[in-house]
Residue, then its C-alpha position, 0 to 999 in steps of 0.5 A: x724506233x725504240x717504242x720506249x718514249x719517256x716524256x713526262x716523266x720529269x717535272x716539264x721543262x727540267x734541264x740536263x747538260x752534256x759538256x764534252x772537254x778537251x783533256x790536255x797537259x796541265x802545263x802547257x794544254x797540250x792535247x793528250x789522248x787520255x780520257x780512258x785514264x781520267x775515268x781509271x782514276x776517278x773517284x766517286x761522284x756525288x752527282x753527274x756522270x763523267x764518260x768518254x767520247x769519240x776521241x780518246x782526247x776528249x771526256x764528256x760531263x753529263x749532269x742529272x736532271x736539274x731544276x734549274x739553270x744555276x743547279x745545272x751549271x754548279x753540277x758541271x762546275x762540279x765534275x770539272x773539278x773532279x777530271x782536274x783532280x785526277x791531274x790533267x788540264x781541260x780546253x773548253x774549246x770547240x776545237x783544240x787550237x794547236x792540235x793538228x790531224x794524228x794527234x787524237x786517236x779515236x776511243x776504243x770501243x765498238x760504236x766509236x770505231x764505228x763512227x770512225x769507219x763510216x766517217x773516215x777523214x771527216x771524223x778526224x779532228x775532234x769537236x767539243x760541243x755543249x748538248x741542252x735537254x728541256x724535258x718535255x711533257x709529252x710528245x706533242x709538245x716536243x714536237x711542237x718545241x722542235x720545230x719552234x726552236x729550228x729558226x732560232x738554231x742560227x742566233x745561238x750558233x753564232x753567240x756560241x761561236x767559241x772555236x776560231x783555231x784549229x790545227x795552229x792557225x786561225x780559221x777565219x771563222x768563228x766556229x771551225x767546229x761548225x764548219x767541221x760537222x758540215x762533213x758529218x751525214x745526219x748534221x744539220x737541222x731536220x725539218x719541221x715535223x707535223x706530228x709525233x708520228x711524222x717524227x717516227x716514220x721519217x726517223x725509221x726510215x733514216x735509221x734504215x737507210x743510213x744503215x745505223x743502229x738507232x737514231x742517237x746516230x743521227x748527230x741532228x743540231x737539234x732533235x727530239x730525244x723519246x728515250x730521255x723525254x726531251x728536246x735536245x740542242x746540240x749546236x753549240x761549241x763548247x763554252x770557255x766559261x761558266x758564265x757563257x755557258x749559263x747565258x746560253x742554257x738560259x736562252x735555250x730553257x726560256x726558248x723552249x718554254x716560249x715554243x711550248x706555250x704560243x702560237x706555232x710560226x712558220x719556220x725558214x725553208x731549209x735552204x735558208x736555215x742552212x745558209x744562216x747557219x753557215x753565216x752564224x759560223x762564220x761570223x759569229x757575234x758580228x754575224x747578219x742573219x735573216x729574221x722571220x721576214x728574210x731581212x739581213x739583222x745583227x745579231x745583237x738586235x736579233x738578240x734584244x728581240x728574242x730576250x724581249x720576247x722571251x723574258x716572261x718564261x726566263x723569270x718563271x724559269x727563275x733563268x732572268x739573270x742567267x739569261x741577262x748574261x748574254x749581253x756581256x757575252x756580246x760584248x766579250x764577242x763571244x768565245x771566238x773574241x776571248x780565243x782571238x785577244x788571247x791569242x793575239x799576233x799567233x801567240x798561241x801559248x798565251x792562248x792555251x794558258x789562258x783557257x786552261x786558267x778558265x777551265x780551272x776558274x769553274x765557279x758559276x759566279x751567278x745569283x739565282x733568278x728570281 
């Protein structure tokens, strides 16, 4: 591993986001293969940096490093409306629903014709996830972090279940992104690690044996990230709304926070986690999950237990309201519920026009925490 570790270097606990994005015809959401023209065209950015991604229908926002959940979310609100201004629609959807495989075309550049070659058919329909770094103050921290946030990993997969559709037709899941990524090597969640030096040993030693460059080739639902002195989750769709989005960044922020500051807990073996995973896909909102006991819970008591618990470091992190907007999120049911309403009886150009109406209605709507 690169020995550059940058932790620390941020105020603890500041946040960045990564949201990748669907480009689409404005008119009717079709997916079109033109991220390389979006970035041609756009002008200069106040904040934030706008990128391409593994497909050529795709474009990632990135912010800086914020402060708080409000200043993230109104920064991704921001860029949004810049790829818009460039005349293209966005589907903010971890997968494109009508979009069948051939429609998308991988980017051209070298480590995207990579991923390509070592992936084949499992790289094929593209996904769009929401990424959250928490800046971390110092390695043992992060570490501590990661492996407490592991058993929470399944509860923010299901409330952020936002891709029921792919090529057409309704999956029966609530995140076919998910289910899409379980052909992916290096997808799932690590286990714990016992230090900052475990983290590298075993780290080095994937890097060697799946033969890539560096570990930003392991696509880990959750992970460590020493360049940029974070912890990073990269389980969740993509949101179909700011206000979704802001619910779960303030779960994640005021998880990471908690992790930090109390008593380590065991997390589930492997084999759990990943069944519980699977459930999260599968089901959703509506989904059961284990607890710590390994008993079978909704989702919506699991999820007043942890905002319970959680509360304390939400108003530190001025995030309480944010953090409150995951029960109407529930209530929603999640992306998956908003897509399914839309799209009613297949009526999936009520579908595509309704997310393209969300994706330009980017305003947060929020009041700060306090």
């Amino acid at each position: 591993m690169d020995d550059a570790q940058h932790f620390g270097e941020e105020e603890p606990y500041s946040l960045g986001l990564e949201e990748e994005l669907f480009v689409a015809d404005p008119s009717d959401g079709r997916l079109l293969n033109a991220g390389g023209d979006v970035l041609e065209q756009l002008g200069e950015l106040e904040r934030g940096a706008i990128k391409s991604e593994l497909h050529r229908s795709q474009i990632e926002l990135i912010t800086g490093v914020c402060a708080t959940v409000d200043e993230a979310v109104a920064e991704l609100c921001e860029l949004r409306a810049a790829v818009r201004a460039t005349g293209v629609g966005l589907i903010a959807s971890g997968t494109h629903p009508t979009a069948v495989e051939g429609d998308s075309v991988v980017t051209d550049k070298p480590r995207y014709e990579r991923i390509r070659d070592w992936l084949g058919d499992a790289g094929a329909t593209p996904v769009c996830a929401l990424h959250i770094h928490v800046g971390m103050p110092d390695a043992p921290t992060a570490i501590r972090v990661f492996n407490g946030l592991r058993r929470h990993v399944p509860l923010l997969e299901a409330l952020a279940a936002n891709s029921p559709f792919r090529h057409g037709r309704d999956t029966g899941l609530a995140s076919a992104r998910e289910l899409t990524l379980r052909s992916w090597p290096r997808a799932g969640v690590p286990r714990a690690m016992a230090s900052f030096d475990d983290f590298v040993r075993s780290t080095d030693r994937l890097t060697r044996v799946a033969e890539v460059p560096d570990y930003t080739f392991h696509w880990w639902k959750l992970r460590p990230h020493p360049r940029l002195g974070t912890v990073e989750i990269r389980a969740l769709d993509t949101q179909v709304s700011p206000q979704h989005t802001a619910a779960l960044v303030a779960a994640v922020h005021a998880l990471a926070r908690y992790e930090a500051e109390t008593e380590p807990v065991e997390g589930p073996p492997a084999e759990i986690l990943d069944e519980a995973s699977f459930r999260a896909g599968r089901a959703g909102v509506e989904a059961t999950l284990p607890d710590k006991g390994g008993q079978m819970r909704p989702v919506a008591e699991l999820l007043d237990e942890m905002v319970a618990r959680v509360r304390p470091a939400a108003r530190e992190l001025r995030c309480e309201a944010q953090l409150d907007g995951l029960a109407p999120l529930l209530a929603d049911g999640g992306g998956a519920g908003i897509q399914r309403v839309a799209c009613g009886d297949g009526d999936f150009t009520s579908l595509l026009a309704a997310l393209l109406a969300r994706a330009r209605d980017c305003a947060p709507h929020m009041r700060s925490g306090g």
